[in-house]
Every structure is written in C-alpha cells, then in structure tokens.
C-alpha positions as CSV (number, residue, x, y, z in Angstrom):
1,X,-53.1,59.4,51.3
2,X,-49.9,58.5,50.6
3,X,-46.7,60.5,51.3
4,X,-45.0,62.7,48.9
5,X,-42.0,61.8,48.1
6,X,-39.6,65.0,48.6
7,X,-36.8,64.7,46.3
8,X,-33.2,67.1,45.9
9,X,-31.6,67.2,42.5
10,X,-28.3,67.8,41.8
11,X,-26.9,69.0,38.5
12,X,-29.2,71.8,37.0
13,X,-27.2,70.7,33.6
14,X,-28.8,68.5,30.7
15,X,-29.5,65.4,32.3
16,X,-31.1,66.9,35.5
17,X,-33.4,68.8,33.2
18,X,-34.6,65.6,31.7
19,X,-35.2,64.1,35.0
20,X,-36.9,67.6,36.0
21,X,-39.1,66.9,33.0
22,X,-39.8,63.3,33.6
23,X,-40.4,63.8,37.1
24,X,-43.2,66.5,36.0
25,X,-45.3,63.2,35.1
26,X,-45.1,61.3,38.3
27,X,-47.7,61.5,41.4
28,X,-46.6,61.7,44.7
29,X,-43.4,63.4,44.3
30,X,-42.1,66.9,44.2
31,X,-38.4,68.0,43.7
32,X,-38.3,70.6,46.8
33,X,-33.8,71.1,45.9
34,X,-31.8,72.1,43.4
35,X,-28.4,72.2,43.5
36,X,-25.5,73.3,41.2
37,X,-22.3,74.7,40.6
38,X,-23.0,78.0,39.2
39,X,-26.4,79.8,41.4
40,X,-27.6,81.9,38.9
41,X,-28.4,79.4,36.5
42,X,-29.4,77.2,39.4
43,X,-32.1,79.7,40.7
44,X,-33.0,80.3,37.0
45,X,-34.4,76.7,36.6
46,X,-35.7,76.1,40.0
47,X,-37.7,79.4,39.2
48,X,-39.3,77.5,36.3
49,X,-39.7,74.0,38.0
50,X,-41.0,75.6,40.8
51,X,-38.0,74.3,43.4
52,X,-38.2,76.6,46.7
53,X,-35.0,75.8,47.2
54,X,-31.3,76.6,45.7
55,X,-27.8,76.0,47.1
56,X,-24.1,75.1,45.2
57,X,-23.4,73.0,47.9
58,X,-25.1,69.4,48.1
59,X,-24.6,69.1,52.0
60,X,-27.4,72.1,52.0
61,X,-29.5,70.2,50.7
62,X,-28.7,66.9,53.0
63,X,-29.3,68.9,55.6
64,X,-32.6,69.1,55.1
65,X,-35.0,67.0,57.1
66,X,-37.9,66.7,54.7
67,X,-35.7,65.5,52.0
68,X,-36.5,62.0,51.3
69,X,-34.7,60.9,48.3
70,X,-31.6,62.8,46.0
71,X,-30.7,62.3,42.1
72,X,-27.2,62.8,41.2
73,X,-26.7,64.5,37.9
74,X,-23.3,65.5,38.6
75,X,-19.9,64.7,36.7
76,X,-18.9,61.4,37.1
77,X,-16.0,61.6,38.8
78,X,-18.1,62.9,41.8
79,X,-20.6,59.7,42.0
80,X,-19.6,57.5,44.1
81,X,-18.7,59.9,46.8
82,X,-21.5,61.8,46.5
83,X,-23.7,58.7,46.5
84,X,-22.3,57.9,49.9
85,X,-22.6,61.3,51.3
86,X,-26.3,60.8,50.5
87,X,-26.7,57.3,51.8
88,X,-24.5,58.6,55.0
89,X,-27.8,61.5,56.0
90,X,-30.1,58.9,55.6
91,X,-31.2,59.6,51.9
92,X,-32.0,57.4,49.0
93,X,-30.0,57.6,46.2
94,X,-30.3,57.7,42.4
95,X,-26.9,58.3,40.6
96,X,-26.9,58.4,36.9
97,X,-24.4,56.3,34.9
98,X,-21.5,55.5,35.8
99,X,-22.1,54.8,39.6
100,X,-18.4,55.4,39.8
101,X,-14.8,56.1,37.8
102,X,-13.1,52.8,39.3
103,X,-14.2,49.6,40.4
104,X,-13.2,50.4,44.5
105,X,-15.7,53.3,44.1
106,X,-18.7,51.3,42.6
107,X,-17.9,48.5,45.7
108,X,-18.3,50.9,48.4
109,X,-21.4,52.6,47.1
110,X,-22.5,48.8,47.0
111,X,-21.1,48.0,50.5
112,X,-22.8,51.2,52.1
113,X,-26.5,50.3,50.2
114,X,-25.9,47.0,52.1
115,X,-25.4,48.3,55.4
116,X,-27.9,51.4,55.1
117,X,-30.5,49.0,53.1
118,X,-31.6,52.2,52.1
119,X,-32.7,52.3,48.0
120,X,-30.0,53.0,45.7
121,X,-29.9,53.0,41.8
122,X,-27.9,53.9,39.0
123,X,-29.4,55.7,35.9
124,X,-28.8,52.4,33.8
125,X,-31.3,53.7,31.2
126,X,-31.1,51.2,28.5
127,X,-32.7,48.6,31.3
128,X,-36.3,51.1,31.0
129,X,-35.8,52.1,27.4
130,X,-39.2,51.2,26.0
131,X,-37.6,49.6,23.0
132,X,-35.0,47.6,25.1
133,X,-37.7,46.6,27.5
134,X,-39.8,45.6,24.3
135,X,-36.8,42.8,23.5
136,X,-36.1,41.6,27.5
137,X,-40.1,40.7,27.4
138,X,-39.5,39.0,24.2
139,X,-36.5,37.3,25.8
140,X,-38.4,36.4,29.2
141,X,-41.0,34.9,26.7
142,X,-38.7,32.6,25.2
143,X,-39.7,33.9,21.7
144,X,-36.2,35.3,21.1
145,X,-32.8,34.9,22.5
146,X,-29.7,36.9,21.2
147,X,-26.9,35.3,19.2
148,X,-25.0,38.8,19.0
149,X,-25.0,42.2,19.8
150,X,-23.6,44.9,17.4
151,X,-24.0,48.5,19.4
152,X,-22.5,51.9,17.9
153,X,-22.4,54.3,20.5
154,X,-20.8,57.9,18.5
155,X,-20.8,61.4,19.1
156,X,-18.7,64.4,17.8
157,X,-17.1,66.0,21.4
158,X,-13.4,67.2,20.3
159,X,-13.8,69.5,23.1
160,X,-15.5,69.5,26.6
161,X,-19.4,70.1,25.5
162,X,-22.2,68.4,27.4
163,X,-25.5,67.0,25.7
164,X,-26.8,70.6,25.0
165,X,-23.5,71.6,23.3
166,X,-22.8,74.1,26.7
167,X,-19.0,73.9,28.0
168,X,-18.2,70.9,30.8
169,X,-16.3,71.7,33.9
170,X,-15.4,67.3,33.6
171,X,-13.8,65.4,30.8
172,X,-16.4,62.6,30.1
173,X,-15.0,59.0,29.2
174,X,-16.1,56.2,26.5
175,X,-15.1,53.5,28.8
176,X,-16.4,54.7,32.2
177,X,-19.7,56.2,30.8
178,X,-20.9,55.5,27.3
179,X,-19.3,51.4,27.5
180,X,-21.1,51.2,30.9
181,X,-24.4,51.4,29.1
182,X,-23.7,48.8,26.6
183,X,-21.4,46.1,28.9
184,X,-24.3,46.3,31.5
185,X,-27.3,45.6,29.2
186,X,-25.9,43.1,27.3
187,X,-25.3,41.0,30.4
188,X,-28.8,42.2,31.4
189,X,-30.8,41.0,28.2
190,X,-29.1,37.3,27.9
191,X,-29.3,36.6,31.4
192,X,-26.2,35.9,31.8
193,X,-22.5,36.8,33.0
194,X,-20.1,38.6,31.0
195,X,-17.3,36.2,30.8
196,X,-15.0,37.0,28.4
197,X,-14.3,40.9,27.6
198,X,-11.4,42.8,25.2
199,X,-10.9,46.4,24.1
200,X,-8.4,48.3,22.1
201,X,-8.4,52.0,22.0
202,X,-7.1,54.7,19.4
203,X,-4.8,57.9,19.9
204,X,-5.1,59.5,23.5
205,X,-6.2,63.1,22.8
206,X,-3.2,66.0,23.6
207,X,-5.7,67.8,25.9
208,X,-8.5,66.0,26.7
209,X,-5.9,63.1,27.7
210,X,-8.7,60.5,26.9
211,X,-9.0,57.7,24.4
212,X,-11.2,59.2,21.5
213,X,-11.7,55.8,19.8
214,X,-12.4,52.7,21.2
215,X,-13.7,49.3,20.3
216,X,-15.1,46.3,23.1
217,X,-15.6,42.7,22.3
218,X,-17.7,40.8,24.6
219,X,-19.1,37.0,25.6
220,X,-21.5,35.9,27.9
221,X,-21.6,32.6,29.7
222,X,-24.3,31.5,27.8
223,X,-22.0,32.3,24.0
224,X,-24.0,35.1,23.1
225,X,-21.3,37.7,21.7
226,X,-21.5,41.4,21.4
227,X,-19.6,44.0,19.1
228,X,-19.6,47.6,20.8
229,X,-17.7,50.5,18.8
230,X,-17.3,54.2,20.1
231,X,-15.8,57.3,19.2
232,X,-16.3,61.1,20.6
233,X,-14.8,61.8,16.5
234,X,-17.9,60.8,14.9
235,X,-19.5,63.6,12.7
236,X,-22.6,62.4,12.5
237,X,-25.3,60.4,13.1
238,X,-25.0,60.9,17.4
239,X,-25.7,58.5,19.1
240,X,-26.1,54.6,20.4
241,X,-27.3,52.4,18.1
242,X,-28.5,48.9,18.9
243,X,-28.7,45.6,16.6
244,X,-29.8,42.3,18.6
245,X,-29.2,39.5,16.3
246,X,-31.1,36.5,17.4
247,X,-32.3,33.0,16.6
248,X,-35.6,34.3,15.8
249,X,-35.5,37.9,14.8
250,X,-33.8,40.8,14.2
251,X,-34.6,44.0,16.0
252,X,-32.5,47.3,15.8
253,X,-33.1,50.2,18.8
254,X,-32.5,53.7,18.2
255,X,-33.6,55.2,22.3
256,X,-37.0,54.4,22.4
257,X,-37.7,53.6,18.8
258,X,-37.3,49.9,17.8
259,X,-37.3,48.8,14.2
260,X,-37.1,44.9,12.8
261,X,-34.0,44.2,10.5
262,X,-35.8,45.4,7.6
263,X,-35.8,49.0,9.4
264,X,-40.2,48.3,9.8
265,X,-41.1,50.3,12.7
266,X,-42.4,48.2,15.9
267,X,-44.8,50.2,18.1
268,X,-43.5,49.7,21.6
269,X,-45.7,52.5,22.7
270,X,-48.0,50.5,25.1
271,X,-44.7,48.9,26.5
272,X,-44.3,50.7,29.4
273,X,-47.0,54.0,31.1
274,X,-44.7,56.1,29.3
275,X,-42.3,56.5,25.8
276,X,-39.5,58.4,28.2
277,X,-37.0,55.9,29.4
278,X,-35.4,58.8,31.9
279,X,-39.2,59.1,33.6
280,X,-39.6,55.8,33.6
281,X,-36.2,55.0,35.2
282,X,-37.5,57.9,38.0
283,X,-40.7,55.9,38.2
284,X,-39.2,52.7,39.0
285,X,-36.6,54.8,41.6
286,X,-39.7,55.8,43.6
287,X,-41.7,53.1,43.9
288,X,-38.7,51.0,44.9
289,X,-39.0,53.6,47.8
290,X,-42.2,53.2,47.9
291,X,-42.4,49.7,48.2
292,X,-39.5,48.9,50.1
293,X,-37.8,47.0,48.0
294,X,-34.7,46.5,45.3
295,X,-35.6,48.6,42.0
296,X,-34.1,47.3,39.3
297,X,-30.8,48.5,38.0
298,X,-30.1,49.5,41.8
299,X,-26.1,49.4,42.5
300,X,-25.7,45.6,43.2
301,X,-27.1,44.7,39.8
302,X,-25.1,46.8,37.9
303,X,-22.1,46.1,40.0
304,X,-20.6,43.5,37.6
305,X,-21.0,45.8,34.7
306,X,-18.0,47.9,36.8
307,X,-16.0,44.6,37.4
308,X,-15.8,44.4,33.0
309,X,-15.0,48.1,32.6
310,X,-12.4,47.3,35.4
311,X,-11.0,44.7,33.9
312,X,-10.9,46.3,30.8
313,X,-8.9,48.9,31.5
314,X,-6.2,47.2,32.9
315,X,-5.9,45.6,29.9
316,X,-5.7,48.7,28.1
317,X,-3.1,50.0,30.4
C-alpha cells in the first residue's frame, strides 16, 4: 500500500479552505496541521476537516516528524521565507502565488529547491485551470497558436478584504500577485520567453500605499503579444478574464469555463479528473512527491515570471 502522504496547512483563511476542500478528493493524503494566526478560528476549521492538530506558529508544525509535505496559504510577503523554513526541516513545499514579493526572494526559494532537491511548487493556478489546460493541449497539438492575449484581471478591494470579504492583516498587490498569474501563463502557453515587458500604473492609494490601477504590455520571443489590465477599483464583474486570439480560433476563459469568440460554451469537463483547478494543482503537488520528480509550475519554471514583475517594477519606480 502506498504511503499517506501527511500534509500541514498554513493559512486557515480563503485560500487554505479551498485547498482543504480540494484536498478532500485526493487518495493517499491527509492534512494532519493547521496553522494560523488567530487559534480559535484555527481550531474551528480543523474541527470540521478533521485536523488533530492546531498551532499559530508554523515551526510547530515543522517540528513534527510525520509531516511530509506543507502548503503555504499565508500573506505573501511571508512566502519565500516561509518556503525556506519548510525546505530547511526537510519538508516539501507548495506556496501559493506569488512564490515571493522581490525577485532576490523567488532566487533563493529556487537556489534552496536545488540544493535540497526536495519538491517545491507555486500555486500557479492558471497552468491546471481545466479551461487553460483545454488551450495548452490545443497549442501542443499544433491546431492553435496565440497571436495575442487580452486578460482583465478586476476586483473591487478599496480596503484590506480577502476573497471572502473578511478583513486582511496584509495589503495584497496587482503586480506581485494578480500580474504573476497572467505574465507567467502567457510565457507558459506560447512556449516561449517573455522578451519585451512595460507597465504604467494609476494613483498610489493614501492608505493602502499601493497602485490601484495598473496596465502590462507584453511580447514573447516568438511575437505573440499580450494586453493585461487590472484594477482593485473595479465594481463589478470580479475577476480575471482571458481572451486568446489566435491564428485559428478564438477562445475566451472565465476560471474553469471556456467559451469560443462567439461566447458558445466548450465542455472542457473531461479535460482533466477534475473541474477544480486548486485540487488539481494539489494533485499534481503530490504526485510530484510521489513520483520523485519536477511537478509542473514548481519554483524554477515559474522563476522567470519573477524576473518580468522585477523588471517591471523598476521601471515603474
């Protein structure tokens, strides 16, 4: 029989309930930590995920022998540190986006995967969305190959509120976080390097002391261009939204729904085992574990995405 995989979490927020959720679906693997800031809440959901064990502190929780793997679901000015602190006891490590807040975190997370050759991932989600993964198979084909990217990422967060409109301890960021998505699968889908890359941003908020507007311009070696807009002013529709204009077709991808450009619905339901792109991100985590091998999206792939959103914001300085 094969050994269960014995997993801490840490971030009892809205993220780490959707990996608590996705992880529900997956043999072989039991979430046996929880950790969070604030213990009550913490001891509330490990009561209902049926997680023995509680703590604040994520050290607790590294401490413990039959842990095998951790997912960090923490604010992201914590990842790349915490991601070491993980690799450091011997632990397998799956961050969620962004690996890090500057480019000198993201290359030592990548430096210490190297010398551990333990497995380490970031939550690139967009690489196991089924309707992104519906697209890279109809790249990999040769059936379609994008001449431009037009992505709308928008949300309505004048104040700090996380995905389940609860208050956030962190200030989250368009160009750290929400760009990372786009600048890394754009690279990932043409199959080539990001080689030319602008931004201009709007008014820095008075408290927040972030850019609430933003707008990124993009070209890969091989010409394909891409458009990405985002905004934390936005009231209404929330969300990212993907066009892929190609020489072929026209496909536009709302999470895991994908529609043709005359908004037809495509099924992309027998893309992947599962219509969840955060379980199937988890799925791919473990059996990269598993098989002792590089899961896709780990922290060298999406390494280069960092360099871009590096670059980027010197410029914007």
């Amino acid at each position: 029989m094969t050994k269960t995989i014995k997993v801490a979490l840490a971030g009892a927020g809205a993220f780490g309930i959707k990996h608590l959720d996705g992880i529900k679906n997956i043999e072989g693997v039991e979430v046996v930590s929880l950790i969070s800031r604030d213990l009550e809440k913490t001891k509330e959901v490990a009561a209902k995920y049926g997680i023995a064990h509680v703590s604040t502190d994520l050290a607790d929780s590294l401490a413990l022998k039959e842990v095998d793997a951790v997912i960090l679901c923490t604010p992201t000015q914590m990842h790349a540190e915490q991601s070491i602190a993980c690799m450091k006891a011997g632990k397998h490590v799956q961050v969620e986006i962004p690996l890090a807040d500057t480019l000198k975190g993201a290359q030592e997370v990548v430096a210490l995967q190297k010398q551990t050759g333990l497995v380490a991932m970031c939550g690139h989600t967009r690489r196991f969305n089924p309707s992104h993964q519906y697209v890279h198979k109809e790249i990999t084909a040769g059936r379609f190959n994008i001449q431009q990217m037009d992505v709308q990422t928008y949300f309505f967060r004048r104040s700090n509120m996380n995905a389940l409109g609860q208050p956030r301890s962190w200030t989250d960021h368009l160009l750290w976080h929400h760009a990372a998505h786009t600048v890394d699968l754009f690279a990932y889908q043409c199959g080539s390097p990001i080689v030319k890359a602008n931004a201009i941003q709007g008014p820095i908020h008075p408290t927040l002391g972030i850019a609430m507007d933003m707008s990124i311009q993009l070209k890969a070696a091989n010409g394909a261009i891409c458009t990405l807009s985002l905004s934390f002013n936005n009231d209404g529709p929330l969300g990212t939204f993907f066009r892929y204009i190609g020489d072929s077709a026209t496909y536009i991808a709302r999470y895991d729904d994908l529609f043709n450009g005359k908004e037809e619905k495509i099924d992309v339901s027998q893309v992947d085992v599962s219509m969840n792109g955060i379980e199937l991100q988890d799925r791919e985590f473990f059996a990269a574990i598993r098989e002792g091998r590089e899961p896709n999206s780990s922290v060298a792939k999406v390494l280069p995405c960092y360099q871009v959103l590096h670059d980027l914001e010197q410029q914007l300085k």
